[in-house]
N, CA, C and O of each residue as an XYZ file, in Angstrom:
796
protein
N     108.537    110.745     50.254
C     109.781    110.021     50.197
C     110.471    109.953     51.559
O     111.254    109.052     51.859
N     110.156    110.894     52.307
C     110.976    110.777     53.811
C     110.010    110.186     54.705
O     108.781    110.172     54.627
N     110.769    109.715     55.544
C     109.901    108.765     56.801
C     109.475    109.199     58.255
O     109.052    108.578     59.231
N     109.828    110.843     57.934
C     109.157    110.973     59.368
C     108.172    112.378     59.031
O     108.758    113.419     58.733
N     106.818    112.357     59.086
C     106.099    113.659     58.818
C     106.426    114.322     60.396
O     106.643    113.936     61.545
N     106.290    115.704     59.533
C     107.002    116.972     60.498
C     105.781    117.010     61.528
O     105.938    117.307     62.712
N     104.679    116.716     61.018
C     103.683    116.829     62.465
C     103.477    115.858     63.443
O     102.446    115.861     64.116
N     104.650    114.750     63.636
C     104.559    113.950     64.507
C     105.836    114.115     65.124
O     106.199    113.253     65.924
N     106.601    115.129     64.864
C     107.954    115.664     65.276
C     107.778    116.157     66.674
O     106.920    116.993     66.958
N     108.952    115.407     67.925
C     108.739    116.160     68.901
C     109.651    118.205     68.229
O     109.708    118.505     67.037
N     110.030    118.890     69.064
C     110.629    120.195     68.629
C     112.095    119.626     68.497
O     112.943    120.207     67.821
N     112.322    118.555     69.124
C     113.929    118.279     69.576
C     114.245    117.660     67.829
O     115.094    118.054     67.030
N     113.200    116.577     67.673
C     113.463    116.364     66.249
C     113.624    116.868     64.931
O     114.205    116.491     63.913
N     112.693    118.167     65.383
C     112.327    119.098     64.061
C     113.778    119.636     64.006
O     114.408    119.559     62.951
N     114.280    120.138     65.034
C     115.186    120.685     65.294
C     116.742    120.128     64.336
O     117.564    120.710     63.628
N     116.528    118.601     64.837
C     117.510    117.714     64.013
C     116.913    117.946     62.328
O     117.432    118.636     61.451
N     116.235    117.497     62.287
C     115.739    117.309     60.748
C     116.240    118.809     60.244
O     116.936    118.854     59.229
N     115.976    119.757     60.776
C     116.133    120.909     59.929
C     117.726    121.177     59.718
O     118.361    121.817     58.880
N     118.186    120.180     61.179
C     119.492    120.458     60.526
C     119.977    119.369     59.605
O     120.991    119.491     58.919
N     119.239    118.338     59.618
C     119.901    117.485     58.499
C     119.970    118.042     56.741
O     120.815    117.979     55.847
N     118.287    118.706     56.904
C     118.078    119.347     55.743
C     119.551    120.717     54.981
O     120.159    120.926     53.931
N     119.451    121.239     56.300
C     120.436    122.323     56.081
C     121.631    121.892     55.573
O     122.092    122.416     54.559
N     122.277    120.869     56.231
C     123.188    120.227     56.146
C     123.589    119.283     54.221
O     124.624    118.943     53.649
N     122.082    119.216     53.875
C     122.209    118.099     52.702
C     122.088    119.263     51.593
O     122.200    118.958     50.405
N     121.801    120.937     52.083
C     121.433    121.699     51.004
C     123.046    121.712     51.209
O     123.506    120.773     50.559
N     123.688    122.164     51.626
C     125.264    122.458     51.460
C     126.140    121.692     50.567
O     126.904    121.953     49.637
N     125.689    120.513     51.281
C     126.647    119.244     50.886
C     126.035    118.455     49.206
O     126.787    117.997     48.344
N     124.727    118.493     49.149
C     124.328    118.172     47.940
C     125.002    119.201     46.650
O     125.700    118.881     45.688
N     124.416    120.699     47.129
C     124.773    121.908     46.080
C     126.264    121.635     45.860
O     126.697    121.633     44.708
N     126.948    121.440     46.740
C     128.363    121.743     46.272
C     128.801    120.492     45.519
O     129.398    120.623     44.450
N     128.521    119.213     46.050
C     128.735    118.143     45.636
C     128.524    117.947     44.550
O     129.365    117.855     43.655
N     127.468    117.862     44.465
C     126.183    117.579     43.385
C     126.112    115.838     44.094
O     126.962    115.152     44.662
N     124.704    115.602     43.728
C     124.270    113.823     44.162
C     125.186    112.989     44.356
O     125.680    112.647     45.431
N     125.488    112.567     43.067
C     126.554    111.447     42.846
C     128.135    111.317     44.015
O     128.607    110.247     44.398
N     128.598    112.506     44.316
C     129.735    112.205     44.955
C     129.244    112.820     46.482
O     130.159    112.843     47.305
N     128.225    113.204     46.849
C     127.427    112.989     48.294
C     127.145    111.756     49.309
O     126.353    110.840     49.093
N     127.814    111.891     50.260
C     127.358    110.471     50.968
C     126.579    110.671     52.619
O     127.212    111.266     53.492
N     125.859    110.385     52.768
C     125.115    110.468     54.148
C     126.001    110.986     55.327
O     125.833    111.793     56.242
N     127.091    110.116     54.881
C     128.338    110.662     56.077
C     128.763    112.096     56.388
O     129.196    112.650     57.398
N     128.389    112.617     54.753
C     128.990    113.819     54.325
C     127.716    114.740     55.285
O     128.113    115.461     56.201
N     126.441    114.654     55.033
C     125.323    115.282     55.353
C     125.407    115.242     56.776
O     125.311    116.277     57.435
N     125.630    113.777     57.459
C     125.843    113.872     58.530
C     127.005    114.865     60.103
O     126.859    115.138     61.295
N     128.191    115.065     58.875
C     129.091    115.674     59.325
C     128.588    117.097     59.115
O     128.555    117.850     60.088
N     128.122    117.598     57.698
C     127.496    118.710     57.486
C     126.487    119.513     59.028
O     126.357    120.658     59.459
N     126.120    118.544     59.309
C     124.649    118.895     60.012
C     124.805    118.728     60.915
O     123.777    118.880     61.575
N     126.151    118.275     61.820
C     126.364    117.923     62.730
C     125.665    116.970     63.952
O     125.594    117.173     65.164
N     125.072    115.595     62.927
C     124.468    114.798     63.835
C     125.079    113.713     63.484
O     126.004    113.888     62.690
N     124.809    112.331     63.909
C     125.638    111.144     63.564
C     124.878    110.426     62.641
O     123.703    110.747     62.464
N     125.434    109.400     61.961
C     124.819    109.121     60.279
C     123.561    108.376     60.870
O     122.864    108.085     59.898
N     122.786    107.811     62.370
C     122.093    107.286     62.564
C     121.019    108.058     62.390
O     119.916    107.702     61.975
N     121.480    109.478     62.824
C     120.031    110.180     62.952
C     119.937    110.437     61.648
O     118.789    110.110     61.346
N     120.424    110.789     60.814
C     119.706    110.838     59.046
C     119.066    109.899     58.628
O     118.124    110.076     57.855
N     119.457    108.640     59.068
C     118.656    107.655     58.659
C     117.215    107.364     59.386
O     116.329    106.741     58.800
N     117.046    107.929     60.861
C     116.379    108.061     61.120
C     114.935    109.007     60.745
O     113.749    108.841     61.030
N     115.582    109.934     60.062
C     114.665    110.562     60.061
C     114.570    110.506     58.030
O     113.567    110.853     57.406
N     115.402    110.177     57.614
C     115.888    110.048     55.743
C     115.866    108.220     55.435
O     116.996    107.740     55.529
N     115.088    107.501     55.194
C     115.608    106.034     54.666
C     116.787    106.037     53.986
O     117.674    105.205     54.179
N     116.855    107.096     53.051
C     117.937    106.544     52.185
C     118.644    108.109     51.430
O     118.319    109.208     51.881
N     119.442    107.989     50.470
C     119.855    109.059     50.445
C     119.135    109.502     49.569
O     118.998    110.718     49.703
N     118.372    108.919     48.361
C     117.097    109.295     47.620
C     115.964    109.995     48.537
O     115.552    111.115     48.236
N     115.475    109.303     49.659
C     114.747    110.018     50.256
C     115.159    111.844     50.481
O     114.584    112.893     50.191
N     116.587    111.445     51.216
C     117.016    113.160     51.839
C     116.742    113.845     50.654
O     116.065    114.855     50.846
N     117.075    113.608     49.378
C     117.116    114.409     48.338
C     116.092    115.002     47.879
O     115.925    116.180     47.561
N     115.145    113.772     47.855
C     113.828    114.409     47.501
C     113.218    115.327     48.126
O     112.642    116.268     47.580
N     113.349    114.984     50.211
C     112.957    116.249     50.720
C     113.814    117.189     50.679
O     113.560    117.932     51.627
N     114.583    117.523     50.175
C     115.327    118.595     49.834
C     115.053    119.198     48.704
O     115.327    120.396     48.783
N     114.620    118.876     47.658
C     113.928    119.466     46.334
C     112.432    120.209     47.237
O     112.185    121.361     47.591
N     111.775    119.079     47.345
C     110.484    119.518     48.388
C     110.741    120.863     48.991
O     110.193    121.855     48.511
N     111.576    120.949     50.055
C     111.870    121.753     50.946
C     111.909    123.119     50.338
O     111.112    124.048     50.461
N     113.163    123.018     49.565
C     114.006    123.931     48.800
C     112.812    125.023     47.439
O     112.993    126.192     47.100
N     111.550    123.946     46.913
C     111.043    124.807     46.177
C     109.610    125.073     46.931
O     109.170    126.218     47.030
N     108.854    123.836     47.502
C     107.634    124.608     47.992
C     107.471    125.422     49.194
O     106.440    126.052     49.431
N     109.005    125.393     50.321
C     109.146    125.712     51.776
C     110.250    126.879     51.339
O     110.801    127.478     52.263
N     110.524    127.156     50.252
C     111.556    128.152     50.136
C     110.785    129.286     49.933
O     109.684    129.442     50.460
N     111.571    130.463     48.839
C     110.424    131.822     48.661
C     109.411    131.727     47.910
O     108.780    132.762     47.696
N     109.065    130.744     47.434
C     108.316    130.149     46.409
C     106.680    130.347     47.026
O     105.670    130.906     46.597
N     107.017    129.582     48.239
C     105.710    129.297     48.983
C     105.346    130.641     49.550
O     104.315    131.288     49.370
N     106.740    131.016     50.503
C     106.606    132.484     51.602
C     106.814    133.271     51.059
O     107.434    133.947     51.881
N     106.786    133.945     49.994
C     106.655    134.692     49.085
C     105.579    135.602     48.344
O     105.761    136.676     47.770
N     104.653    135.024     48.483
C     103.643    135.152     48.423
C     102.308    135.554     48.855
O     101.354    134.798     48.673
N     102.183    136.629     49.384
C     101.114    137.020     50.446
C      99.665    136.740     50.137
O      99.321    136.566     48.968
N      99.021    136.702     50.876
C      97.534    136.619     51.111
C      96.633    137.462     49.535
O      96.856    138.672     49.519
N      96.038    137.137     48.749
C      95.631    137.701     47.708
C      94.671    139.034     47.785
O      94.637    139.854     46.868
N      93.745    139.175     49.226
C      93.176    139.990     49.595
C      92.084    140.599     48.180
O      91.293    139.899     47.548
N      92.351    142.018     47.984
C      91.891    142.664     46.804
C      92.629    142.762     45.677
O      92.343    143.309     44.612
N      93.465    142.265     45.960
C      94.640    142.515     44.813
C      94.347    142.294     43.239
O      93.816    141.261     42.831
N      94.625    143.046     42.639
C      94.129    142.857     41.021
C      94.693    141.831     40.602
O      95.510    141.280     41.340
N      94.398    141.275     39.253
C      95.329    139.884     38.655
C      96.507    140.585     38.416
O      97.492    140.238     39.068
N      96.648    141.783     37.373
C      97.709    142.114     37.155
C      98.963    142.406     38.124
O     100.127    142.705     37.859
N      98.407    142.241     39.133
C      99.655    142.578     40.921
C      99.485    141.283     41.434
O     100.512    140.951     42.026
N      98.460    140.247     41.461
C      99.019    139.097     41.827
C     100.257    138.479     41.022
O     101.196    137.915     41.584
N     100.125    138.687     39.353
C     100.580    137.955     38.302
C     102.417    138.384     38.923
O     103.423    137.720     39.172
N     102.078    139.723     38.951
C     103.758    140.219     39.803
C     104.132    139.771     40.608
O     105.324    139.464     40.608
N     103.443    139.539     41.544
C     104.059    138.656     42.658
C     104.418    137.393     42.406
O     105.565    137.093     42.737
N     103.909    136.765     42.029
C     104.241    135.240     41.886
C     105.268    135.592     40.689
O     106.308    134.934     40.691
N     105.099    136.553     39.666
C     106.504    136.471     39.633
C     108.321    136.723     39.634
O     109.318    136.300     39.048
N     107.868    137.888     40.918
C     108.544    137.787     41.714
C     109.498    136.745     42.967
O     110.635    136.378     43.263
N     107.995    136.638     43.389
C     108.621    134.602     43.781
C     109.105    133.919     43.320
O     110.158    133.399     43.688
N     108.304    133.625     42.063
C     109.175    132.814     41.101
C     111.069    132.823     40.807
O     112.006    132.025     40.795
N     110.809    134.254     40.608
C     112.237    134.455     40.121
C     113.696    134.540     40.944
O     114.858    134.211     40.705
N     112.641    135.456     42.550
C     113.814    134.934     43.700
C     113.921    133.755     44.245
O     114.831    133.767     45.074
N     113.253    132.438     44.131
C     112.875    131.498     44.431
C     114.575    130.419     43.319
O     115.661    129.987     43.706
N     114.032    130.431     42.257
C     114.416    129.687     41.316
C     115.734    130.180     40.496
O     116.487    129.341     40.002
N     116.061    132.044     40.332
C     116.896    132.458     40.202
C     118.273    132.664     41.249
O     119.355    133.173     40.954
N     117.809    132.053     42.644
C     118.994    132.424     43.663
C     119.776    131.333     43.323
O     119.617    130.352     42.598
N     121.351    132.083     44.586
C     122.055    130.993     43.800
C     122.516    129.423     44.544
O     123.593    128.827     44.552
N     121.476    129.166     45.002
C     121.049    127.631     45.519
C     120.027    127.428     44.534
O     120.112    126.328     43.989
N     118.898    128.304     44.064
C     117.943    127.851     43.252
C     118.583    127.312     42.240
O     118.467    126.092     42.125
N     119.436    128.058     41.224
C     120.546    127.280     40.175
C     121.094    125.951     40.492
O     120.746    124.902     39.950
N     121.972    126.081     41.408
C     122.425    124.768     41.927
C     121.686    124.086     41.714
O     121.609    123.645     40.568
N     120.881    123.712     42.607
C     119.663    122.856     43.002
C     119.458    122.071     41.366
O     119.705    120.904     41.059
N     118.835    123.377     40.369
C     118.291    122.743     39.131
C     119.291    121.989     38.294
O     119.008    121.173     37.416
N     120.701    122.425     38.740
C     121.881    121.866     38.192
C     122.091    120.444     38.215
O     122.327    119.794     37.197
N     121.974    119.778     39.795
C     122.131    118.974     41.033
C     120.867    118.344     40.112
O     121.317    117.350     39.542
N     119.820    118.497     39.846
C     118.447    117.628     39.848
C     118.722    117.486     38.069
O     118.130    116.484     37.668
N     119.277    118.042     37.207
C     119.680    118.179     36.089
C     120.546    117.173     35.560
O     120.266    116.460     34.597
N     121.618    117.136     36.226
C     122.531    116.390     36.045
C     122.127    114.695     36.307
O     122.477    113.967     35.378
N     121.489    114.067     37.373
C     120.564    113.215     38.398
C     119.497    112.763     37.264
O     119.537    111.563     36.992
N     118.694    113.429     36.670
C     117.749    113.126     35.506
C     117.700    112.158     34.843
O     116.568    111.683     34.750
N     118.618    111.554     34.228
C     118.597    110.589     33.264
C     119.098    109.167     34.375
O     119.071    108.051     33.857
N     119.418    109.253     35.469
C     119.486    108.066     35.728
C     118.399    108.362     36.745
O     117.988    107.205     36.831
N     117.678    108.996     37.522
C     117.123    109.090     38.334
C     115.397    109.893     38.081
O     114.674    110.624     38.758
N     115.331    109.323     36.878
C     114.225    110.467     36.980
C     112.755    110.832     37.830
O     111.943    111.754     37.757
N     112.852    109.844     38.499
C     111.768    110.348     39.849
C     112.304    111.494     40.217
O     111.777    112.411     39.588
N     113.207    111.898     41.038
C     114.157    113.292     41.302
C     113.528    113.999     40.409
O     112.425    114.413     40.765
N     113.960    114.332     39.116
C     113.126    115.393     37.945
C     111.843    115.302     38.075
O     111.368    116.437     38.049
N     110.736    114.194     38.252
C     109.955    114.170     38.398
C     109.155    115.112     39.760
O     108.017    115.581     39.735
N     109.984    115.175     40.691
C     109.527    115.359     42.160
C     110.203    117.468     42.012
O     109.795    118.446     42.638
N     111.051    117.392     41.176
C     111.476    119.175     40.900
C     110.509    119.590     40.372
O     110.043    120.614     40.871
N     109.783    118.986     39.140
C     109.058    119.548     38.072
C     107.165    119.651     39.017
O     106.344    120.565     38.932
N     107.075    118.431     39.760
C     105.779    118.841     40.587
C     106.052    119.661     41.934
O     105.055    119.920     42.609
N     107.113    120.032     42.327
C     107.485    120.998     43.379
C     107.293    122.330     42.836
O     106.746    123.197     43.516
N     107.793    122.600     41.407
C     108.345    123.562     41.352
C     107.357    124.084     39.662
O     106.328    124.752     39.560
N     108.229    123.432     38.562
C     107.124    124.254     37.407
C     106.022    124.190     37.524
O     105.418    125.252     37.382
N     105.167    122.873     37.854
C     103.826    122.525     37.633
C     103.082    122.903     38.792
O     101.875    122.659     38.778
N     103.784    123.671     40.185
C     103.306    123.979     40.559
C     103.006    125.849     40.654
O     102.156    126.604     41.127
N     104.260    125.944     39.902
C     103.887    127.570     39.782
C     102.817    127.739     38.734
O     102.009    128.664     38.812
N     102.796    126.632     37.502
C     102.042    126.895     36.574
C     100.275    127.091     36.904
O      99.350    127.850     36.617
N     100.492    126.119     37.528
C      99.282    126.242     38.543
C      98.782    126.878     39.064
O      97.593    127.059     38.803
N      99.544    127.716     40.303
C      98.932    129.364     40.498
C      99.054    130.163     39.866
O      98.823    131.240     40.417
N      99.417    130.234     38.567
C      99.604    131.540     37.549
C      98.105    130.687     36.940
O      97.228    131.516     37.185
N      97.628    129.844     36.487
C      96.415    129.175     36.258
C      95.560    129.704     37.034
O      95.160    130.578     36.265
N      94.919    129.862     38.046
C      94.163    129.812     39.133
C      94.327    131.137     39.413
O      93.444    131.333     40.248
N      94.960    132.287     39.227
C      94.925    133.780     39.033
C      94.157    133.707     37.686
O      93.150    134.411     37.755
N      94.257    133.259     36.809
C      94.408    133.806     35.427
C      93.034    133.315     34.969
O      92.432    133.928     34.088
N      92.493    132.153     35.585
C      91.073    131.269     35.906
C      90.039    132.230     36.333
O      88.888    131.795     36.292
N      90.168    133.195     36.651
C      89.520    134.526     37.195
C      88.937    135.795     36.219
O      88.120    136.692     36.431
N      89.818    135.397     34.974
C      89.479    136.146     33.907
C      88.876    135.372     32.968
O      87.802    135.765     32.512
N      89.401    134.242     32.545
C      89.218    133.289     31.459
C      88.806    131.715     31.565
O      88.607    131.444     32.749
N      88.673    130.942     30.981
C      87.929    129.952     31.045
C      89.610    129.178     31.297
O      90.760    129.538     31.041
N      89.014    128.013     31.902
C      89.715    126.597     32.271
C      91.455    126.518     31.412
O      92.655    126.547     31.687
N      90.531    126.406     30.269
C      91.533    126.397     29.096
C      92.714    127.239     28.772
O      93.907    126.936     28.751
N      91.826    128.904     28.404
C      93.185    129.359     28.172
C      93.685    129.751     29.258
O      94.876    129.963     29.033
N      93.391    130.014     30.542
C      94.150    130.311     31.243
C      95.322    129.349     31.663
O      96.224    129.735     32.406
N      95.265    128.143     31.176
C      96.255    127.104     31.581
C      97.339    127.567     30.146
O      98.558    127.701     30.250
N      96.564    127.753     28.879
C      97.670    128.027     28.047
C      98.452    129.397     27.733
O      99.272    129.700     26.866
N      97.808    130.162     28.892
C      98.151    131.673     28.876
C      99.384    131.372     30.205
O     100.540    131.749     30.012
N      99.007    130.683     31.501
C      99.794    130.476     32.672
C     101.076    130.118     31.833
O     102.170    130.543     32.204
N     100.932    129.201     30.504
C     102.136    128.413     30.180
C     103.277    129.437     29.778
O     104.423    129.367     30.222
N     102.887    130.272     29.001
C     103.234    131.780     28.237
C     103.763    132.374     29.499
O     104.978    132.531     29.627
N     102.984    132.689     30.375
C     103.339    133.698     31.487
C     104.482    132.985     32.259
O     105.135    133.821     32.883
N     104.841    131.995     32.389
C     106.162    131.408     32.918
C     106.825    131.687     31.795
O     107.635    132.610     31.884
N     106.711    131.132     30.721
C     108.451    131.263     29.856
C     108.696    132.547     29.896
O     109.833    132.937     30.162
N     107.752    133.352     29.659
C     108.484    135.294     29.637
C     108.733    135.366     31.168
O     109.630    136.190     31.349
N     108.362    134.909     32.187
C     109.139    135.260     33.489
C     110.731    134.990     34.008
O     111.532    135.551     34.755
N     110.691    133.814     33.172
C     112.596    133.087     33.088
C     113.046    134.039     32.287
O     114.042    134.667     32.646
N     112.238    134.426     30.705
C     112.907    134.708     29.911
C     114.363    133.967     30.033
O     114.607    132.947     30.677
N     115.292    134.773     29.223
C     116.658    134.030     28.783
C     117.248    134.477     30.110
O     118.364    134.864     29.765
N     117.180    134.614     31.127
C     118.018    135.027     32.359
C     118.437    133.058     32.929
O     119.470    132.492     33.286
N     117.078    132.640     32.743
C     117.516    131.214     33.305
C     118.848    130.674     33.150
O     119.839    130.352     33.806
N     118.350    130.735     31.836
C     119.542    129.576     31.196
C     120.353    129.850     30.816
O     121.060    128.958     30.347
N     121.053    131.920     30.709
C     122.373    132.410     31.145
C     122.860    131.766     32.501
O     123.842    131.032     32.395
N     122.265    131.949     33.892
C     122.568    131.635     35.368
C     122.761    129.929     35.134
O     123.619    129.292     35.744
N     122.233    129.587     34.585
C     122.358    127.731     34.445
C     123.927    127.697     34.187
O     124.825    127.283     34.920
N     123.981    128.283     32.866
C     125.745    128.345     32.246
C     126.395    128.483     32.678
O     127.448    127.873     32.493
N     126.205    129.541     33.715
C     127.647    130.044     34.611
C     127.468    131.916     34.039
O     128.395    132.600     34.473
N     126.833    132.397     33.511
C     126.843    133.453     33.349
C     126.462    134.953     34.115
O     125.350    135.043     34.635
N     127.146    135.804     34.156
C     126.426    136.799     35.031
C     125.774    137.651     34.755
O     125.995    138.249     33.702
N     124.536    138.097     35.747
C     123.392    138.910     34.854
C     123.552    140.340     35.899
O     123.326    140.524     37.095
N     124.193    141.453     34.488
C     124.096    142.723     35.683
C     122.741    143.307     35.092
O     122.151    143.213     34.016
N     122.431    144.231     36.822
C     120.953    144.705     36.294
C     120.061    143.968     36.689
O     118.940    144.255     36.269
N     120.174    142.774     37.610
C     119.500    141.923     37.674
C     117.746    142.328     38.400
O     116.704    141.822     37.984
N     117.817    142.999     39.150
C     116.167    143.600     39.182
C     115.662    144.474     38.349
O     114.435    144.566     38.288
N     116.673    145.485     37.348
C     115.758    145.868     36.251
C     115.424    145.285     35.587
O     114.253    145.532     35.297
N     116.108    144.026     34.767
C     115.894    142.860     33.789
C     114.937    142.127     33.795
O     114.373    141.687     32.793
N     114.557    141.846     35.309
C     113.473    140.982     36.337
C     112.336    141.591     35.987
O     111.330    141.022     35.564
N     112.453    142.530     36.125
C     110.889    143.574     36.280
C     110.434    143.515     34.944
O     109.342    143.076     34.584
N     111.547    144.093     34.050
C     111.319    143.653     32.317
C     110.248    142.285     32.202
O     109.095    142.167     31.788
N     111.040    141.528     32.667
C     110.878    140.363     31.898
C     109.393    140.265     32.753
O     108.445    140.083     31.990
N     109.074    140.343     34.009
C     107.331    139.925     34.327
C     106.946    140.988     34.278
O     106.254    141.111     35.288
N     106.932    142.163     33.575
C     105.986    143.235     33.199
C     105.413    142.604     31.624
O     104.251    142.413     31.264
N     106.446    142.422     31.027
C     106.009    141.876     29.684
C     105.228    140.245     29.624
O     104.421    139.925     28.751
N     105.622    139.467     30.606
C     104.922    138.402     31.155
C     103.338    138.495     31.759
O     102.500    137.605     31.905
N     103.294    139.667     31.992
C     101.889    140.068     32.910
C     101.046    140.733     31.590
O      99.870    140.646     31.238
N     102.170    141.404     31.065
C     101.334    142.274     29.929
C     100.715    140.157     28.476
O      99.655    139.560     28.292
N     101.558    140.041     28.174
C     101.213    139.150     27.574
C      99.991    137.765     28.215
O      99.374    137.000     27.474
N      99.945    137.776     29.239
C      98.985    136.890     29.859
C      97.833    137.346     29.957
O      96.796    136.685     29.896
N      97.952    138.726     30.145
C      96.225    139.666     29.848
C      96.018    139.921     28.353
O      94.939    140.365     27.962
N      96.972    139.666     27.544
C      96.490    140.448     26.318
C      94.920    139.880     25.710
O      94.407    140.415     24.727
């Protein structure tokens, strides 16, 4: 959706872009879409509304690389270390661990709020969260889990092993609710996620 790939970036540009990005996570989260305007991102990020466009066509574009950004360039991606020897049952932790600091912080909320709200008139946006972000975690919880089991169930075991990783913490933090305890609860919830994906 954006018009300038980062590997044809001189450093001076990357430089801009990252601040445009920075700039549209602020101004989008707080905003939300609808009452966001380029001007706003622009002032955010401290460049002039030419260079967003330069480097963003439109404000659909910025957004999208900002979903992009935000779930596969966030802890989602760097989160995640090298698999080495690691058993399934300690990969399965990690990712969901990632998962949960990734998607549970509190830009990750926002964000799903922001792309939530955007949905019904925009649903490419939902479209571009859901392959950033669920379908792609589902995927490496697949491809761990592909190691034990055939094609199949491991895609319908990966499916299992995400909902017990949100468990109900999600969609308390969606509401506005506060979760104390929040790394014992965490651990709960993908110990029993790890335990149920091997059973």
């Amino acid at each position: 959706m954006d018009t300038s790939p980062t590997d044809v970036l001189s450093p001076l540009q990357r430089r801009k872009r990252a601040a445009i990005l920075a700039g549209a996570e602020e101004v989008f989260l707080d905003r939300g879409y609808a009452l966001t305007t380029m001007d706003d991102v622009a002032s955010a990020a401290g460049v002039g509304k030419q260079t967003v466009y330069r480097h963003f066509a439109s404000k659909d574009a910025l957004f999208g690389s900002l979903i992009h950004s935000m779930c596969v360039g966030g802890n989602l991606a760097g989160g995640l270390e090298e698999a080495g020897e690691k058993s399934v049952d300690a990969r399965l932790r990690d990712l969901g661990w990632a998962l949960l600091h990734n998607l549970m912080s509190v830009n990750g909320i926002r964000l799903y709020r922001a792309v939530v709200a955007e949905a019904q008139r925009r649903p490419e946006l939902g479209r571009l969260f859901y392959e950033n972000g669920a379908k792609l975690v589902r995927s490496l919880a697949a491809d761990i889990l592909s190691t034990v089991y055939d094609d199949h169930s491991a895609a319908l075991r990966a499916s299992t092993y995400i909902s017990l990783v949100l468990g109900d913490a999600h969609l308390e933090l969606t509401l506005g609710y506060t979760i104390d305890n929040r790394d014992a609860r965490f651990a709960e919830q993908i110990e029993e996620a790890v335990s149920a994906a091997l059973r």
